[in-house]
C-alpha atoms as one frame of an Amber mdcrd trajectory, in Angstrom:
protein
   0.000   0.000   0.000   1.343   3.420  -1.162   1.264   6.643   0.928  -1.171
   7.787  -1.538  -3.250   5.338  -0.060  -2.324   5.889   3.588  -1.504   9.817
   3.940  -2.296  11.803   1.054  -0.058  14.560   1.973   2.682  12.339   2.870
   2.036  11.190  -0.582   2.007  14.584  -2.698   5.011  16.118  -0.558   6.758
  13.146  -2.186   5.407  13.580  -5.547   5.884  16.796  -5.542   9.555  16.840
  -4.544  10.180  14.186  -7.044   8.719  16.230  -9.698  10.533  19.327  -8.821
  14.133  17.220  -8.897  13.125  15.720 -12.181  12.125  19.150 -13.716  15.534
  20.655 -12.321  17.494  17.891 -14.430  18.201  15.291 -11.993  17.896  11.926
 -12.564  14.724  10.453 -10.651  13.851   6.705  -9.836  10.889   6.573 -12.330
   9.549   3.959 -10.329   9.143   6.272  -7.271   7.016   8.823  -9.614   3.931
   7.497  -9.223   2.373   8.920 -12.761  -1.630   7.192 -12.785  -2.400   8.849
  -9.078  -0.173  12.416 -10.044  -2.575  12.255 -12.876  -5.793  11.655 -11.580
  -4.805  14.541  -8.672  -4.160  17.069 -11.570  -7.949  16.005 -13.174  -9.343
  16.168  -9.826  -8.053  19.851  -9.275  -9.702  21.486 -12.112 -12.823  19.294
 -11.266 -12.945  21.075  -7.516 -12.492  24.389  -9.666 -15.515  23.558 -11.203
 -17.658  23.158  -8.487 -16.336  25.791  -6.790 -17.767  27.779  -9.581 -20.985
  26.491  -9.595 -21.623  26.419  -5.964 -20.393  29.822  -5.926 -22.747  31.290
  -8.562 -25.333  28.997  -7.180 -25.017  30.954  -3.847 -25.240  33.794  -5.481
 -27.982  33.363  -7.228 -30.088  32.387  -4.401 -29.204  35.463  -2.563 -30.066
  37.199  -5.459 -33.716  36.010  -5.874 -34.399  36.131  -2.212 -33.561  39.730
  -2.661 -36.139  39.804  -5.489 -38.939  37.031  -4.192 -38.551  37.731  -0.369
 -40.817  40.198   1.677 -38.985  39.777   4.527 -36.555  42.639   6.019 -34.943
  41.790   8.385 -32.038  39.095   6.319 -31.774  41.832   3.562 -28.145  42.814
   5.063 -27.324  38.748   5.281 -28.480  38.574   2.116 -26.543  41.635   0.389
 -23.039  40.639   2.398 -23.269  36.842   0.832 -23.321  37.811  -2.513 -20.752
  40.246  -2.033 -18.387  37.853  -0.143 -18.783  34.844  -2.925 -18.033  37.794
  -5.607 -15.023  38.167  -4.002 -14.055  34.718  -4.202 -15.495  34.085  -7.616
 -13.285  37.066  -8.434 -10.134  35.218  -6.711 -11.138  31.917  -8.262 -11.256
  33.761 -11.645  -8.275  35.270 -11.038  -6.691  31.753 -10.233  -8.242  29.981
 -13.326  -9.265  32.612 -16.075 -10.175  29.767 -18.554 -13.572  29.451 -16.359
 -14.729  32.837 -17.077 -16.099  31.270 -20.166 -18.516  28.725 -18.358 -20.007
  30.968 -16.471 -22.849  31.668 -18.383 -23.696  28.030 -19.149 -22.986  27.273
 -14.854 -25.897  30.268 -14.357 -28.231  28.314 -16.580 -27.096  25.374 -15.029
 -27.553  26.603 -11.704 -31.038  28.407 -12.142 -33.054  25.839 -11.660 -31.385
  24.385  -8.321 -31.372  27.921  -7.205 -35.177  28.659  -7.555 -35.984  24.830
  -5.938 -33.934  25.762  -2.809 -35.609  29.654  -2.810 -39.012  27.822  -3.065
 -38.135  25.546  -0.077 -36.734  28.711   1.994 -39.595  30.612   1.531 -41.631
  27.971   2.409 -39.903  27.507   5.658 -40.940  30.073   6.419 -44.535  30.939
   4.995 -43.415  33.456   2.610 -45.317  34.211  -0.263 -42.630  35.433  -3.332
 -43.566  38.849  -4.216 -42.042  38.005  -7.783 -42.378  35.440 -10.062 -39.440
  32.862  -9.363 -39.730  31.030 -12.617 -39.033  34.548 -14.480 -36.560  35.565
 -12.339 -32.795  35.252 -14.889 -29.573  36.697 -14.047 -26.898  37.609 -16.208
 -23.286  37.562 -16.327 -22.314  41.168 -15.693 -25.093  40.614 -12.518 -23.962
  37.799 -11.052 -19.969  39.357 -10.956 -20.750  42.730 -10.333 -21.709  45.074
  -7.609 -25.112  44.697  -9.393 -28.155  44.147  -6.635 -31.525  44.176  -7.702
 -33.849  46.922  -6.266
């Protein structure tokens, strides 16, 4: 049994010290470099970008229509500082992987429909009636990374 198996950072301090001797010219025990499991790590990091993404936006957006379908008052602020904290990271995660700036329109149509479930089920928790329609409710781009905030 490996260390990638036992103690994953045990395992990727190795890896990673391996690759880094190999890359500077030095001659590396191939059979130490364990290449299917460095792999599957490097897959598995843009996959977490990816859902960062979408449960980012996703947050987002829910914010965003409880802004729009909620009569209460009182979470307004809650609601307002969310969105403006996952914009930040969105913006960091953007920052950190640009080539996902492209998905994000297909992740808010993605997302939508997850979004307006889970506003449903909030406002239902408690008997709220949504003062707007959440099936018409769409968001754009430039409002879900902005400073935009419906009003």
């Amino acid at each position: 049994m490996s260390d990638y198996d036992t103690d994953i950072m045990v395992w990727s301090e190795q890896q990673a010290g391996l690759l880094r001797r190999r890359a500077a010219g030095e001659l590396v025990n191939e059979a130490e470099l364990d290449w299917p499991n460095i792999a599957e790590e490097i897959e598995s990091l843009g996959k977490a970008a990816v859902r960062e993404l979408a449960n980012r936006v996703s947050t987002i957006l829910i914010h965003l229509m409880k802004l729009q379908a909620s009569p209460a008052i009182d979470p307004r602020i809650g609601w307002f500082e969310t969105v403006r904290e996952q914009r930040d990271e969105l913006e960091r995660l953007l920052k950190d992987a640009p080539s996902l700036r492209r998905t994000v329109p297909a992740v808010i149509n993605e997302e939508l429909g997850r979004a307006r479930k889970r506003v449903r089920a909030a406002l239902a928790d408690y008997d709220e009636q949504p003062c707007a329609d959440l099936d018409s409710l769409m968001f754009t781009e430039d409002q879900v990374l902005s400073d935009w905030f419906p009003r």
